[in-house]
C-alpha positions as CSV (number, residue, x, y, z in Angstrom):
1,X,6.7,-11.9,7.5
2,X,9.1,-12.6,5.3
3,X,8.4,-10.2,2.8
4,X,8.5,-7.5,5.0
5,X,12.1,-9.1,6.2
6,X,13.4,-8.7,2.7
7,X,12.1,-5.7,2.2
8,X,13.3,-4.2,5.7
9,X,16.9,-5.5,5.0
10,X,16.8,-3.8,1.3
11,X,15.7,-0.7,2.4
12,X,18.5,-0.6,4.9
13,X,21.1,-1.4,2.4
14,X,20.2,1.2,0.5
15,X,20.1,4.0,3.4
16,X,23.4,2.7,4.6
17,X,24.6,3.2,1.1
18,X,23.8,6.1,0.4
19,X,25.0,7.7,4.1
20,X,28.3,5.8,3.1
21,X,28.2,7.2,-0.6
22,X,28.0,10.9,0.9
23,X,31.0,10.0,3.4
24,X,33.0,8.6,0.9
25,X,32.8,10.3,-2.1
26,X,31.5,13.5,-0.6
27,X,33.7,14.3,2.3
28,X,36.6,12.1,0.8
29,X,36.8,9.2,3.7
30,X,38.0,6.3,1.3
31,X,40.4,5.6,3.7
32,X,38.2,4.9,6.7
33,X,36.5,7.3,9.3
34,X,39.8,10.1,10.4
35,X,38.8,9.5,14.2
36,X,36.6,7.0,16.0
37,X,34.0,9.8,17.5
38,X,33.4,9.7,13.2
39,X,32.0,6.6,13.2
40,X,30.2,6.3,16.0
41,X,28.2,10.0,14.8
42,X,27.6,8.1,11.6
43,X,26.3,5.2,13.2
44,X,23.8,7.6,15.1
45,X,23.0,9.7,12.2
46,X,22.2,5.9,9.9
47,X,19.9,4.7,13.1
48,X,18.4,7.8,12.9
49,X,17.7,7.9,9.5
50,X,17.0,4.1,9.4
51,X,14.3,4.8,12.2
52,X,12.3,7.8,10.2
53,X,12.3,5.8,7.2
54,X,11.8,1.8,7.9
55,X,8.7,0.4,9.2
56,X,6.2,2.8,9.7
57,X,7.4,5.9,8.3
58,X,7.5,9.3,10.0
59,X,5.4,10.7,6.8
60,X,2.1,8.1,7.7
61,X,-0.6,9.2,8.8
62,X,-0.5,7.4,12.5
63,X,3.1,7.0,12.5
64,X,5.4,10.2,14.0
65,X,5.4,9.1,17.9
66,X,6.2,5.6,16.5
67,X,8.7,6.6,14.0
68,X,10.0,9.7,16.3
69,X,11.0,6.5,19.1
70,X,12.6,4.0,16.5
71,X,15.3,7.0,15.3
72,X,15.6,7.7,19.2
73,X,16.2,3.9,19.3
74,X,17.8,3.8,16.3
75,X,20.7,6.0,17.4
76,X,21.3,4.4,20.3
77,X,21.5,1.1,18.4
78,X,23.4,2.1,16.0
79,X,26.2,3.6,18.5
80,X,26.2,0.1,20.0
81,X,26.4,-1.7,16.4
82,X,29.3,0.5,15.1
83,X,31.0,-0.3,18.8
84,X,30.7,-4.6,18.3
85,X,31.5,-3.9,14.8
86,X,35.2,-1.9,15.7
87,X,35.4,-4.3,18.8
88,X,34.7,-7.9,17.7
89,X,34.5,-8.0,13.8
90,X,38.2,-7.7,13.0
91,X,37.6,-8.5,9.4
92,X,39.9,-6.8,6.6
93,X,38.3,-5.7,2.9
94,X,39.4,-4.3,0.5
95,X,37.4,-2.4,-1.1
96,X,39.3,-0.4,-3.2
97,X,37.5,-1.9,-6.5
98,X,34.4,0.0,-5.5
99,X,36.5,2.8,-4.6
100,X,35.5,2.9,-0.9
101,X,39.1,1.7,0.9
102,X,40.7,-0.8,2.5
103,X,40.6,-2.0,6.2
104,X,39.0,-3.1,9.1
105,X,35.0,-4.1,8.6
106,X,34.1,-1.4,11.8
107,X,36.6,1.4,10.4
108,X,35.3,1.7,7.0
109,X,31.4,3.4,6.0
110,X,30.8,1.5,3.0
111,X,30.9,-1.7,5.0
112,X,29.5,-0.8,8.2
113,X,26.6,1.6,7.7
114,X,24.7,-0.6,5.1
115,X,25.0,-3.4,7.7
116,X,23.8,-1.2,10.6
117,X,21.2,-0.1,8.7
118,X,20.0,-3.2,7.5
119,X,19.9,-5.2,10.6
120,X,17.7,-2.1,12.2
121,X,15.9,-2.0,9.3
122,X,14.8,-5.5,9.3
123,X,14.2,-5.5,12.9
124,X,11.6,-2.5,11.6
125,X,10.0,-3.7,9.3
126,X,9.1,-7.0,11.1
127,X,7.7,-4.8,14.1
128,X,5.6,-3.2,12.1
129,X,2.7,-5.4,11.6
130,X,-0.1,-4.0,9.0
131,X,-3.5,-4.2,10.8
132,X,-5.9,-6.1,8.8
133,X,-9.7,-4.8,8.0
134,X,-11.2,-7.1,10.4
135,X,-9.0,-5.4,13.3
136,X,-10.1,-2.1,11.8
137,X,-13.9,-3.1,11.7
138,X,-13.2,-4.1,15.5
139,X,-11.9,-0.8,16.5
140,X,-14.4,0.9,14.7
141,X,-17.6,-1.3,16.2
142,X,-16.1,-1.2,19.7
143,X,-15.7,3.1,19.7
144,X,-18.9,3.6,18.6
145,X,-20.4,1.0,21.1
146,X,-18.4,3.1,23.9
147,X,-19.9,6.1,22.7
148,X,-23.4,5.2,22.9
149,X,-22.9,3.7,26.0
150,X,-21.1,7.0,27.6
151,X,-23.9,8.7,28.7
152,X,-25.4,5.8,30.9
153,X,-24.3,4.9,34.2
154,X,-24.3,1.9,35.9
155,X,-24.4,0.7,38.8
156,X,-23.3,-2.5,40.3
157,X,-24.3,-3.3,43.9
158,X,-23.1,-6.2,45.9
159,X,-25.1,-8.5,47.7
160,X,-25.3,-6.8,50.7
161,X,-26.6,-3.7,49.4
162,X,-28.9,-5.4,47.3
163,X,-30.7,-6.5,50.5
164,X,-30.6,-3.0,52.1
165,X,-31.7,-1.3,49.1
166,X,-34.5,-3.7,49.1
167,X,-35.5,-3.4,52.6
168,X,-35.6,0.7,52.3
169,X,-37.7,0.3,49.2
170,X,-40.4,-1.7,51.8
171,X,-43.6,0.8,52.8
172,X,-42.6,1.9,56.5
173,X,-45.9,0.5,57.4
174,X,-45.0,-3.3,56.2
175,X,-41.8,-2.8,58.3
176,X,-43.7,-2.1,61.3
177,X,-46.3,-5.1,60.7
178,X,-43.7,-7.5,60.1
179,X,-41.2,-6.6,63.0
């Protein structure tokens, strides 16, 4: 559990980085996001991301419903992260060393995203528990018992019936002698 808590918050570092990388030193933000409706779509767009890729990933074989509601999820977590972050964290970095700006913790990508996406991350990768060979050999056993049982029908009486049923199976003539 552990492990995959490690590895969930690495992987989201790195997604957050790189969304930050693009938005820094692609579109030029070093200064912070120009407007607030900024961050909060690149909070969505790193939740999303974070959801397709953490956990189960959307390329598994069992895995796009799950992976399709964690970026849903994902988005909508992330819109709430980036809002607590520019609400409550009033922390200023400087973070001009890395060439990323200088500011407030919620109004700067290379500080926010990687943490967004790390938090979701690790909430990922801890919901996604491997299934073991024994569970698999329990699915297996139990869908091939239902299928050999599909064809047979059962029928469960109560005790009532079970006396009726029991009477009408009688010979009409032993009814008659006995009554």
């Amino acid at each position: 559990m552990l492990k995959r808590l490690i590895i969930g918050l690495i992987l989201g570092v790195v997604i957050g980085g790189v969304v930050a990388a693009v938005l820094v030193q692609g579109l030029g933000w070093v200064s912070g996001f120009p407007y607030p409706v900024f961050a909060y779509l690149a909070a969505a767009a790193t939740g999303v991301i974070t959801g397709l890729v953490a956990g189960k990933p959307i390329w598994a074989a069992d895995g796009k419903i799950e992976a399709g509601l964690k970026a849903f999820f994902g988005a909508l977590l992330g819109l709430g992260a980036m809002f607590a972050l520019r609400s409550w964290a009033n922390v200023h970095l400087d973070l001009s060393m890395l060439k990323a700006g200088e500011g407030e913790l919620g109004n700067l990508p290379a500080a926010a995203l990687p943490i967004i996406a790390a938090v979701l991350a690790g909430f990922y990768e801890l919901d996604n528990s491997p299934s073991t060979d024994a569970d698999k050999k329990d699915d297996a056993g139990s869908a091939s018992s239902s299928k050999k049982g599909a064809g047979k029908k059962v029928r469960v009486a109560d005790e009532d019936e079970s006396v009726e049923d029991e009477e009408a199976d009688e010979p009409v003539s032993a009814k008659k002698k006995g009554h």
